[in-house]
N, CA, C and O atoms as a GROMACS GRO file, in nm:
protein
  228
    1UNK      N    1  -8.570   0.520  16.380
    1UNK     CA    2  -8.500   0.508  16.506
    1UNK      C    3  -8.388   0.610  16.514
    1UNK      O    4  -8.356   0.661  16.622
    2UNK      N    5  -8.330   0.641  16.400
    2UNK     CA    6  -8.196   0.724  16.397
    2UNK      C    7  -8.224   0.850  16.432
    2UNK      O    8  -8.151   0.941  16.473
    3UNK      N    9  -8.387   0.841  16.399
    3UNK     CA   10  -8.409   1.074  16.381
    3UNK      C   11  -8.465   1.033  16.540
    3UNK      O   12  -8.540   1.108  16.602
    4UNK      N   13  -8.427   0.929  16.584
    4UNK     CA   14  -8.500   0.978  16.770
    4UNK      C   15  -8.351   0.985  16.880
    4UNK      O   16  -8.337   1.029  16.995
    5UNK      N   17  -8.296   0.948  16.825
    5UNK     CA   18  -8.139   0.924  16.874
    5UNK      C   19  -8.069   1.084  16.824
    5UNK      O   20  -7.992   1.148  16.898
    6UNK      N   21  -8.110   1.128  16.697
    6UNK     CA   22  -8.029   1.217  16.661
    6UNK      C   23  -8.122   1.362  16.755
    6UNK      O   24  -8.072   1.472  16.779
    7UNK      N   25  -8.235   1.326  16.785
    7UNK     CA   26  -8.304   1.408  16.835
    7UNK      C   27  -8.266   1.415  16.977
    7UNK      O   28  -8.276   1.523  17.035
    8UNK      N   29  -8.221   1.309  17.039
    8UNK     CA   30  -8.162   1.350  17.177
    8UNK      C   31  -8.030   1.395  17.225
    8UNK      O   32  -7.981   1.457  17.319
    9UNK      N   33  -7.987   1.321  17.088
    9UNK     CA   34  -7.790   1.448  17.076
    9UNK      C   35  -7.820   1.569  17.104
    9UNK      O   36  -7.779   1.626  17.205
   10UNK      N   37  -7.900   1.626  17.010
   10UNK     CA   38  -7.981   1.737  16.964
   10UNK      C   39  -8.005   1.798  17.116
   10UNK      O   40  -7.916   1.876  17.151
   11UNK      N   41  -8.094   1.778  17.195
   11UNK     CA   42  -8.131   1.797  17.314
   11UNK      C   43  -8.002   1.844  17.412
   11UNK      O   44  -7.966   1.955  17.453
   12UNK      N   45  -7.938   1.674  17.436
   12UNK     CA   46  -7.838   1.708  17.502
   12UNK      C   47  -7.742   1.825  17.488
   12UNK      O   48  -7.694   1.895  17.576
   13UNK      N   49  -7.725   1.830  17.350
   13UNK     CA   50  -7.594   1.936  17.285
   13UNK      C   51  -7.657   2.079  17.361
   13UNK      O   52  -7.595   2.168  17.419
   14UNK      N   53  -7.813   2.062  17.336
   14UNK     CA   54  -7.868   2.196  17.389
   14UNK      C   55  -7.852   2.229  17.544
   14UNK      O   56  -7.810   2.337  17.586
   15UNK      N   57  -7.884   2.144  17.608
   15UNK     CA   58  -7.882   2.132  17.769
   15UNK      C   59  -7.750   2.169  17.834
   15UNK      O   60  -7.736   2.213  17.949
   16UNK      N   61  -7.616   2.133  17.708
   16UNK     CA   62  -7.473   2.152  17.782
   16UNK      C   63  -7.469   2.312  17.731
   16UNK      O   64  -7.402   2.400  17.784
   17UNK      N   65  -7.531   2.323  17.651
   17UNK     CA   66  -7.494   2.496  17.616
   17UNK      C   67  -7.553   2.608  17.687
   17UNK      O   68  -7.512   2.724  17.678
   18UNK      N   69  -7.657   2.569  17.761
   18UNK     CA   70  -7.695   2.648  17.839
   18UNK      C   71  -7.650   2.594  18.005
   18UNK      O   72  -7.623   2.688  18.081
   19UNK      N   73  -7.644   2.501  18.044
   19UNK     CA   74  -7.554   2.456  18.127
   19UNK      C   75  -7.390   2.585  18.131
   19UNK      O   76  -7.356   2.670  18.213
   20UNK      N   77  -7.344   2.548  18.029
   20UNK     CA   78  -7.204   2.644  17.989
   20UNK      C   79  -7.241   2.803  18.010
   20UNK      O   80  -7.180   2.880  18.084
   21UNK      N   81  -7.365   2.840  17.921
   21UNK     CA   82  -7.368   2.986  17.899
   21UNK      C   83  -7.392   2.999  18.109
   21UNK      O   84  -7.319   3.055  18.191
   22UNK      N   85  -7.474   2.951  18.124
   22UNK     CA   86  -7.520   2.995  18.275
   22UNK      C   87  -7.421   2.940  18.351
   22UNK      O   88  -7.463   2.955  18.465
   23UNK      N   89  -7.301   2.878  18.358
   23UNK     CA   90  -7.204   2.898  18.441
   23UNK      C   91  -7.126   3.020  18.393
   23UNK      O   92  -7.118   3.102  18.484
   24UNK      N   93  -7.076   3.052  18.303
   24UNK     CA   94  -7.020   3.179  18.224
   24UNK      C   95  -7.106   3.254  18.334
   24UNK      O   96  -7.044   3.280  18.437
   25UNK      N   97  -7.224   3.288  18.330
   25UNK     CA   98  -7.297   3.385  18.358
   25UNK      C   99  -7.264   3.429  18.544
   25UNK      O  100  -7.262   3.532  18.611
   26UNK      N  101  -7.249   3.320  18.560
   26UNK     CA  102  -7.247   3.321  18.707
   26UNK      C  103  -7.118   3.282  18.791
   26UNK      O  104  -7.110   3.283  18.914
   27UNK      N  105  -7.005   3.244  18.691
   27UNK     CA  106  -6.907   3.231  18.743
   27UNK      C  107  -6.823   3.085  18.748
   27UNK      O  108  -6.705   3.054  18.762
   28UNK      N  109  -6.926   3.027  18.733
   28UNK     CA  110  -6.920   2.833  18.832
   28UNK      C  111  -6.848   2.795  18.731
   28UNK      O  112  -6.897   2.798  18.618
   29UNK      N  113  -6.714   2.750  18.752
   29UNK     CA  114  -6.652   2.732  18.641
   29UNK      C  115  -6.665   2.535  18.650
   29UNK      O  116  -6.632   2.461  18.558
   30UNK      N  117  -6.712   2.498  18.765
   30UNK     CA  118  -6.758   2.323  18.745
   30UNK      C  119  -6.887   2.347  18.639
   30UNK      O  120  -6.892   2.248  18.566
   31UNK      N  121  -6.960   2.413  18.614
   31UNK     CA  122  -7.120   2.362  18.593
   31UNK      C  123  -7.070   2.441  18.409
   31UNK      O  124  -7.123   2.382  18.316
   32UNK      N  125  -6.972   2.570  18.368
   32UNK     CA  126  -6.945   2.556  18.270
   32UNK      C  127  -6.882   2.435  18.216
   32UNK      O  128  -6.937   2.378  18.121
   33UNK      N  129  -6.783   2.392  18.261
   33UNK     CA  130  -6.691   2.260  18.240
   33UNK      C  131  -6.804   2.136  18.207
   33UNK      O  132  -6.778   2.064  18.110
   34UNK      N  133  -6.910   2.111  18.275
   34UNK     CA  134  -6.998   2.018  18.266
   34UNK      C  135  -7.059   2.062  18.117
   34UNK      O  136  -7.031   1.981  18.029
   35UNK      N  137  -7.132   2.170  18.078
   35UNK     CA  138  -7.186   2.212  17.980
   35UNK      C  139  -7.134   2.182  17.872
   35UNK      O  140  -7.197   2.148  17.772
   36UNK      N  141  -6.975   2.194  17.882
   36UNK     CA  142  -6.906   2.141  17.768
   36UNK      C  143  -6.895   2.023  17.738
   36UNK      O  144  -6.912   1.984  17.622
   37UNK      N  145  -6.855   1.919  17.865
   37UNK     CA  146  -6.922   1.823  17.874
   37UNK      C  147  -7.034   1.720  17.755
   37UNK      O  148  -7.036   1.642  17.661
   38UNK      N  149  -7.120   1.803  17.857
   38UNK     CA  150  -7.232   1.770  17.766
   38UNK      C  151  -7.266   1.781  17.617
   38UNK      O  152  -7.326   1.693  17.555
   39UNK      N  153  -7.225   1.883  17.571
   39UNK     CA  154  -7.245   1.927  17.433
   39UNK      C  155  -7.141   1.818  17.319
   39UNK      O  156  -7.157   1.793  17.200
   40UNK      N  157  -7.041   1.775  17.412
   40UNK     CA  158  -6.934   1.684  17.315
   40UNK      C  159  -6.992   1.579  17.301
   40UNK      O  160  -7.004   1.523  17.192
   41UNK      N  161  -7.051   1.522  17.442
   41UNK     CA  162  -7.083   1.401  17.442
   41UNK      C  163  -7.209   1.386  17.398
   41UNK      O  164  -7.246   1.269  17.397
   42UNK      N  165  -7.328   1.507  17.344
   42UNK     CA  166  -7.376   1.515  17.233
   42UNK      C  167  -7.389   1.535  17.073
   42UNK      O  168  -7.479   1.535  16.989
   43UNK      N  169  -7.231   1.556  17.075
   43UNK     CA  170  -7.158   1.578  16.961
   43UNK      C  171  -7.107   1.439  16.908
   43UNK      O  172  -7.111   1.414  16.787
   44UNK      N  173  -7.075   1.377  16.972
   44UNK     CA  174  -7.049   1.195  16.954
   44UNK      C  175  -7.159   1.151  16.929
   44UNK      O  176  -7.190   1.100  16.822
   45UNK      N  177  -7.231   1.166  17.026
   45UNK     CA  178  -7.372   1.042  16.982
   45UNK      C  179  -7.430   1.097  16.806
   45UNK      O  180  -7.464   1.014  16.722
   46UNK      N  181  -7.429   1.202  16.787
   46UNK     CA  182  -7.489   1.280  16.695
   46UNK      C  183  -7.394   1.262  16.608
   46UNK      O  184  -7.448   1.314  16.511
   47UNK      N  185  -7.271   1.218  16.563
   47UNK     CA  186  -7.171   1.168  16.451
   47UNK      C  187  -7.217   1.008  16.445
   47UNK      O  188  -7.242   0.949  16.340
   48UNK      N  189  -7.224   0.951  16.579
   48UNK     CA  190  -7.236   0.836  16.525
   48UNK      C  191  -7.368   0.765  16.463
   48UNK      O  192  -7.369   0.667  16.389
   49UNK      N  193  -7.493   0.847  16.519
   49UNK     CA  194  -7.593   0.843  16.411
   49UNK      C  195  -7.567   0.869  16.249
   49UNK      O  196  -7.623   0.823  16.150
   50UNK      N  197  -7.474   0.948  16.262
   50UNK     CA  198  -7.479   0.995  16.101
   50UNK      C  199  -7.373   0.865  16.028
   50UNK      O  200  -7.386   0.817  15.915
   51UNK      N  201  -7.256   0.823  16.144
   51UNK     CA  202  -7.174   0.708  16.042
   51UNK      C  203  -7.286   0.549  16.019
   51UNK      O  204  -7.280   0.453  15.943
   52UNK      N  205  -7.368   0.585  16.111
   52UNK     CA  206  -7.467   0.430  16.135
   52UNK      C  207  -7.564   0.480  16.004
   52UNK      O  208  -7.580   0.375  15.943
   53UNK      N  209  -7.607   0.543  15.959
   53UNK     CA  210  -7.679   0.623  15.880
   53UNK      C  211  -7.636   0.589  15.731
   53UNK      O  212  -7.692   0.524  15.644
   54UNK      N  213  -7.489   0.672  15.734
   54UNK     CA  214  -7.427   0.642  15.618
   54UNK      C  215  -7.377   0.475  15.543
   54UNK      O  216  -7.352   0.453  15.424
   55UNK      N  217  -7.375   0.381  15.650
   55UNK     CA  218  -7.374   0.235  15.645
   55UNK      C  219  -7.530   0.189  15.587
   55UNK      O  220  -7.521   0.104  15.498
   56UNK      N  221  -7.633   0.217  15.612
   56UNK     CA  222  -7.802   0.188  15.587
   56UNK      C  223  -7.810   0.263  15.454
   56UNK      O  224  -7.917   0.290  15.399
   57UNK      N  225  -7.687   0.296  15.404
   57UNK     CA  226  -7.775   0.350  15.245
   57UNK      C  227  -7.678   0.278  15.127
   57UNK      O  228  -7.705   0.293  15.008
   0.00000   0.00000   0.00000
């Protein structure tokens, strides 16, 4: 269950970085701001797999 959870941090983290790079690219400083966004709040889910992780061993 954990490597499908850590797999959508994974995703997300990806989706805000190109979100970010393509506002960079184009200016939109809302749709960078979101990108970052995203990538943190794939950065959380993706720690807390690893502390739920580290509890199961």
């Amino acid at each position: 269950m954990s490597g499908t959870e850590k797999g959508k941090a994974r995703a997300e983290q990806a989706k805000g970085k190109a979100k970010e790079v393509l506002g960079r690219a184009t200016g939109n400083e809302r749709m960078t701001a979101e990108g970052r966004g995203e990538q943190a709040k794939g950065a959380a889910r993706h720690a807390k797999e690893d502390v739920k992780d580290a509890f199961r061993r």
